[in-house]
C-alpha positions in Angstrom: 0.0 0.0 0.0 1.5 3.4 -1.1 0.1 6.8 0.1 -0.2 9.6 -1.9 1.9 12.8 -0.7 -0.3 16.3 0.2 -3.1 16.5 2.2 -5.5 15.3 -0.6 -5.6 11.6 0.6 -8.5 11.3 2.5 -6.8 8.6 5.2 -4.5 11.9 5.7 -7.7 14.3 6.2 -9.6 11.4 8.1 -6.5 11.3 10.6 -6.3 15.3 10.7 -9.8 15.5 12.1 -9.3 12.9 14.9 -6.3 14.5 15.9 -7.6 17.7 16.2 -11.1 16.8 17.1 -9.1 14.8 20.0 -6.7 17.4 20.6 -10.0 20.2 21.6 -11.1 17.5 24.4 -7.9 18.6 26.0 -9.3 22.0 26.4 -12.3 20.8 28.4 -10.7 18.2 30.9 -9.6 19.9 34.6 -8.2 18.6 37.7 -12.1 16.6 38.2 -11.6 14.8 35.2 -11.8 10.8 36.2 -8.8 9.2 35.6 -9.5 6.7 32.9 -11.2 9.7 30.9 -7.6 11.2 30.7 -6.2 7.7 30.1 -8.7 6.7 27.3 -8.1 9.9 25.5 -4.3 9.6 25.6 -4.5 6.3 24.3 -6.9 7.7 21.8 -4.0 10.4 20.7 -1.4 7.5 20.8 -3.2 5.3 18.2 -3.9 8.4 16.4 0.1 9.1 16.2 0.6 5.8 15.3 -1.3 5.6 12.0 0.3 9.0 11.2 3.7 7.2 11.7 2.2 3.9 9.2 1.2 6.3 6.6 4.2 8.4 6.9 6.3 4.9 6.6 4.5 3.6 3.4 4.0 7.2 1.6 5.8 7.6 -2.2 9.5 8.6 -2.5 9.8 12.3 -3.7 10.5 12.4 -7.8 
């Protein structure tokens, strides 16, 4: 599997959103935030970061 380079390939786009769309629940977690809320977001973020680091490994050589 090769990945187009730019931000046109939708897996790219898809991944963007989740990141960012995790990265705002940041903003509304505080000191009464439960534990496993924190945890299960940061695991969230981790899996996140690791298909960013599959696509990145599998994208096209520059030309």
């Amino acid at each position: 599997m090769r990945v187009r380079r730019g931000s046109e390939d939708p897996r790219i786009l898809g991944l963007h959103r989740d990141a960012y769309r995790l990265l705002a629940l940041c903003d509304v977690f505080d000191e009464a935030t439960p534990p496993l809320h924190a945890y299960e977001l940061m695991r969230a973020l981790a899996e996140t970061t690791r298909s960013f680091a599959d696509l990145h490994e599998h994208r096209e050589p520059d030309q």
